[in-house]
C-alpha positions in Angstrom: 60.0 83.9 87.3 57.0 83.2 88.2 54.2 85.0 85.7 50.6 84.2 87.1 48.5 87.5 88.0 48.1 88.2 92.0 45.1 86.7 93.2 42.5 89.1 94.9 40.6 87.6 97.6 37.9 89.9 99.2 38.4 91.9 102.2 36.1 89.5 104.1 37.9 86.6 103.4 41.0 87.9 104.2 39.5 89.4 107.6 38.2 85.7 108.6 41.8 84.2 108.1 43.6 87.6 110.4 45.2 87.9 113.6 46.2 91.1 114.7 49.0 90.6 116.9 51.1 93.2 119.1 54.5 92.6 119.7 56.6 93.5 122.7 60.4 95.0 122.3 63.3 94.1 124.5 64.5 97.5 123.4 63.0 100.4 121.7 63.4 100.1 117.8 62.6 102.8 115.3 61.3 104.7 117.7 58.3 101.8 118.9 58.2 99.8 122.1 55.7 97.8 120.4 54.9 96.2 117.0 51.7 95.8 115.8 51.0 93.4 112.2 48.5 91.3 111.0 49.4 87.3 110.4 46.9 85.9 108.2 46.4 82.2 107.6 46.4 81.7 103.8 45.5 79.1 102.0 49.3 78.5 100.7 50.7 79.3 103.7 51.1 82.1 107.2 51.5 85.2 105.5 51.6 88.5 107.1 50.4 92.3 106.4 52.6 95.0 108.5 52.9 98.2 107.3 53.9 100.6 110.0 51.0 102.8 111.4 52.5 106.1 110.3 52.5 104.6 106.5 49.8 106.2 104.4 46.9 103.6 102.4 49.1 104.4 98.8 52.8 103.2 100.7 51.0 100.3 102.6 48.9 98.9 99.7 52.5 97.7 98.7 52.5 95.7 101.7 48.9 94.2 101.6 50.1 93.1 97.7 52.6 91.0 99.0 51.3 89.5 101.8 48.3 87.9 99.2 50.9 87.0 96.9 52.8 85.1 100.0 49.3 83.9 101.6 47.5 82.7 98.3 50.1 81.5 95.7 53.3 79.0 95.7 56.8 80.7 96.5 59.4 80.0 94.4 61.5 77.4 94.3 64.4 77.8 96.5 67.9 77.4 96.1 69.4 77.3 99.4 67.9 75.2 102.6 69.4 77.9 104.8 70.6 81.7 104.9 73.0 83.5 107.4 71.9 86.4 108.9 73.1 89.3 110.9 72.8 90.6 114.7 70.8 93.7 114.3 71.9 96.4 117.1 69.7 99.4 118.0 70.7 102.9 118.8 71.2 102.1 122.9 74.2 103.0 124.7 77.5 101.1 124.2 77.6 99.7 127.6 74.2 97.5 126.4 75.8 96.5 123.4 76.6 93.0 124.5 73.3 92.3 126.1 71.9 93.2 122.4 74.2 91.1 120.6 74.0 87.8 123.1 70.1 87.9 121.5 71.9 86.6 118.0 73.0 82.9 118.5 76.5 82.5 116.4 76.0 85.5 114.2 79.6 86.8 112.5 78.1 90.0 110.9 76.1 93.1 112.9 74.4 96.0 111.6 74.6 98.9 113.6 72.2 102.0 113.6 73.1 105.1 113.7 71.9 108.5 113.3 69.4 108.4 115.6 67.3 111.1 116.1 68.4 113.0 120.0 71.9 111.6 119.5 74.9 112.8 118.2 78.1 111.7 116.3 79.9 110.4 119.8 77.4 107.7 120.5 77.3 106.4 117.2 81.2 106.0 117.5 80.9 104.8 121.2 78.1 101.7 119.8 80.0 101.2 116.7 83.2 100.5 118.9 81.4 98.2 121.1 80.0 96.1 118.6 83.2 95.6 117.0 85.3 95.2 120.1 82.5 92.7 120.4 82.6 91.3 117.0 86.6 90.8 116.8 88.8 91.8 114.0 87.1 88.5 111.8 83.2 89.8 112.4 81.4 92.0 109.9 80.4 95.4 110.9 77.5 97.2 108.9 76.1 100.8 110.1 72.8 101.9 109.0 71.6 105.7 109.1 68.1 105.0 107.8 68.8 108.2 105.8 69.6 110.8 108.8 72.5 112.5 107.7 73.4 115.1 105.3 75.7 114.9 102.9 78.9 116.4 104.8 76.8 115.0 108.0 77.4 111.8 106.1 81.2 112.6 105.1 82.1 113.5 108.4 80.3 110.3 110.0 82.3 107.8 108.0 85.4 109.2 108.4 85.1 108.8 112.5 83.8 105.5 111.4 85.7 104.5 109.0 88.4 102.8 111.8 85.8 100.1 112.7 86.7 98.4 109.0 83.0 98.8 107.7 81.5 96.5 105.8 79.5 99.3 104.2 77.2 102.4 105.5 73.3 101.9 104.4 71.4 104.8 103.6 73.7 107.6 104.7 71.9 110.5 103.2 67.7 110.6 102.5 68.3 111.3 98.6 70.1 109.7 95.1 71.7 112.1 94.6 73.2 112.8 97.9 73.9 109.3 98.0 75.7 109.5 94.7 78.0 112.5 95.5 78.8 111.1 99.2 79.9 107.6 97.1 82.1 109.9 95.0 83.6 111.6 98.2 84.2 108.1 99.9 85.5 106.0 97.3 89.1 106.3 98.2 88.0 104.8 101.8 86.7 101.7 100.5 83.4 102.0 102.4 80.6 100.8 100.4 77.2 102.4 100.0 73.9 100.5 100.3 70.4 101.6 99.5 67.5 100.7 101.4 64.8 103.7 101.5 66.0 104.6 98.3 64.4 101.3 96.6 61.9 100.5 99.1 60.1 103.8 99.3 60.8 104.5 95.5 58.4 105.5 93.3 61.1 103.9 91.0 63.2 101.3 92.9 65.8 101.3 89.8 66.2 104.9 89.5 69.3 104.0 92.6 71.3 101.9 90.8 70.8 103.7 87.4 72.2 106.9 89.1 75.4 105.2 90.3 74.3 106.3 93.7 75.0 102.5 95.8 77.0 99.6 95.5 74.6 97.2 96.3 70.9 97.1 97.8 68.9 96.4 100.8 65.4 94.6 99.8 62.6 93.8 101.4 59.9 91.4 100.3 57.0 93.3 101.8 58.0 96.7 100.7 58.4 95.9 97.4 54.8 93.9 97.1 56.4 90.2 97.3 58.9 88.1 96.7 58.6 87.6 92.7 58.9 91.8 92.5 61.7 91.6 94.5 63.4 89.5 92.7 62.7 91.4 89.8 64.4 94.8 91.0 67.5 92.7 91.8 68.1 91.4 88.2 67.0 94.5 86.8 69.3 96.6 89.2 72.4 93.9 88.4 73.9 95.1 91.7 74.7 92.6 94.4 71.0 92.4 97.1 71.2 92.1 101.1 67.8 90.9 102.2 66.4 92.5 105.2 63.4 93.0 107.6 60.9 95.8 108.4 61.0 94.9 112.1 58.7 91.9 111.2 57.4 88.8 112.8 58.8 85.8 112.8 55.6 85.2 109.5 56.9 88.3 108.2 60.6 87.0 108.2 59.5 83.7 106.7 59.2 85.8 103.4 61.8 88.1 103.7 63.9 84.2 103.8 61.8 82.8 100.7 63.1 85.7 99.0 66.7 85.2 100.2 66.7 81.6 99.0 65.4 82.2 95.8 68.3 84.6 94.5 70.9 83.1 92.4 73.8 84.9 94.4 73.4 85.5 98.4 77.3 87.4 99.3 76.1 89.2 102.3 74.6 87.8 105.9 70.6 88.7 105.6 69.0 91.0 108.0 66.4 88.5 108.9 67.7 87.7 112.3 65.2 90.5 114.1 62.8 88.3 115.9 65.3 88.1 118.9 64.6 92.1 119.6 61.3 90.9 120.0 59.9 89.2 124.3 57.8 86.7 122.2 57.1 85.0 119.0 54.0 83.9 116.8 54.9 81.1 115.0 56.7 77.3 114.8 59.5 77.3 114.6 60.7 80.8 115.4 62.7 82.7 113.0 65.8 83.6 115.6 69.4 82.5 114.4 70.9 79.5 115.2 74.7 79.4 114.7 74.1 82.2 112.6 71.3 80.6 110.4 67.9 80.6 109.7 66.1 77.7 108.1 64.0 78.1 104.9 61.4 75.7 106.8 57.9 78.0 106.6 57.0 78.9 109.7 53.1 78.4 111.0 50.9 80.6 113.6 50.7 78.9 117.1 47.7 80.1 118.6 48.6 79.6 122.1 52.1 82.2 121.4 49.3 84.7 119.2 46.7 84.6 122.2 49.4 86.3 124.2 50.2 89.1 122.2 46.7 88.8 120.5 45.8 93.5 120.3 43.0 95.2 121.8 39.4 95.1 119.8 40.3 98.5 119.1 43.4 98.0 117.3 42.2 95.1 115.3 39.4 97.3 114.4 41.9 99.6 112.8 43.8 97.3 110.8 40.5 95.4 109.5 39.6 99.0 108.4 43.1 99.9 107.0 43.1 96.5 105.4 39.7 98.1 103.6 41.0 100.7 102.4 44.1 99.2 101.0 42.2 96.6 98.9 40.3 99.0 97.7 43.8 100.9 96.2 44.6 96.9 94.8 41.3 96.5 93.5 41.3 99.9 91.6 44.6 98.8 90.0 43.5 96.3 88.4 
């Protein structure tokens, strides 16, 4: 792995090489119609910096840490040209379920969330029966809860679930060590438990696996300050990785797959495939599946697509000062 300190271009330089950009939805995702991120032209490639607004400076410093490391020094070498990804399907009524899934060209595995905040246990079932009827009996079904259930909330849920042949639950409960006891109540189903928050929102990203509390973990490049730190929870955790997104752009993704290539083992379909819940795109080529698949090819801005969705004054005002602030936490850490 790759050794070399993170470079730590000023704030001004960064600023000249940004482009903040706001996103459209087809549907409403985490609770946003709209996602707002800054794609920055590095001088080793598009990189991207997008934090969601609620995150405080400390959480999204994280973010602004790997988007340097991805704009301003080599990725490493992959070892795969190409990585499968899933369909991602968002907490909308069953009927829409098909609509949602025709987004995802060839994909064989869907992740489903649940738990969504207004909604109760019967839709969840109702959506998680649609996408399989969807799927087939051969397709992979994934839920995630993005930690909205309680323990016996949690219990309860994957036993009305558990007919839908899951390929496992992802962040059932908020804590470890709910997580632990609910994989101790479950075992005898067979339904797996992933960890997502748990390692990206960690003060220690290991403490998960050290506990027992998952079978394998969800990681994402940006969360976790880049793709070399990334890499370094997965061997240190020695539990099988599922890449994922945060809802990013099609830049965004481009690392999230640079980070899926690199690992020596890739057993599960990547949740990369998220620029098709997206009405537009920044970048040649888009990130959306074919047959499945996404190319490692990096990605570039195309400024005709980011004039489109290009935000307000206002808005870029607010991430150049953000982007202040959070150098400033990078800088100090030094």
């Amino acid at each position: 792995m790759d050794a070399h300190p993170l470079p730590l271009p000023s704030p001004a330089e960064i600023a000249e090489r940004a482009h903040v950009v706001a996103l459209p939805l087809a549907t409403r995702f985490r609770g946003v119609d709209v996602r707002e991120a800054m794609l920055i032209e590095g001088p080793a490639g598009w990189t991207e910096f997008s934090p969601f607004t609620e995150y405080d400076d400390a959480e999204a410093s994280v973010w602004l840490a790997a988007a340097i490391e991805d704009g301003w020094m080599p990725r490493p070498q992959p070892r795969r040209d190409r990585v499968p990804v899933n369909a991602t399907v968002p907490a909308v009524a069953a009927d829409r379920v098909a609509d949602v899934l025709a987004r995802f060209d060839g994909c064989r595995t869907a992740k489903v969330k649940v738990a969504e905040r207004g909604q109760v246990l019967a839709d969840d079932v109702a959506r998680v029966r649609a996408v399989r009827e969807a799927m087939g009996p051969e397709g992979r079904v994934r839920i995630d809860a993005n930690g909205g259930w309680n323990l016996d909330e949690a219990e309860h849920a994957l036993h009305a679930l558990a007919e839908f042949d899951l390929e496992y639950a992802e962040q059932p409960c908020a804590s470890v060590e709910e997580l632990a006891e609910l994989r101790r109540r479950v075992r005898y189903m067979g339904i797996p438990i992933a960890a997502d928050e748990s390692v990206r929102k960690a003060d220690d990203p290991l403490a998960v696996a050290r506990a027992g509390a998952a079978d394998l973990l969800v990681i994402k490049a940006q969360p976790l300050g880049g793709v070399r730190r990334a890499l370094a929870v997965v061997a240190e955790a020695g539990l099988p990785a599922v890449v994922s997104s945060a809802l990013d752009t099609s830049i965004g993704l481009s690392m999230g797959v640079a980070l899926a290539a690199s690992l020596p083992e890739l057993d599960y379909d990547c949740g990369l495939g998220t620029a098709s819940l997206f009405t537009a795109d920044v970048a040649v080529p888009a990130l959306r599946p074919a047959s499945g698949m996404l190319s490692t090819a990096r990605p570039v801005g195309d400024p005709d697509a980011i004039a489109v969705v290009t935000a307000a004054p206002e808005r870029r005002r607010w991430w150049l000062e953000r982007l202040e602030r959070c150098h400033g936490i990078l800088a100090s850490a030094r």
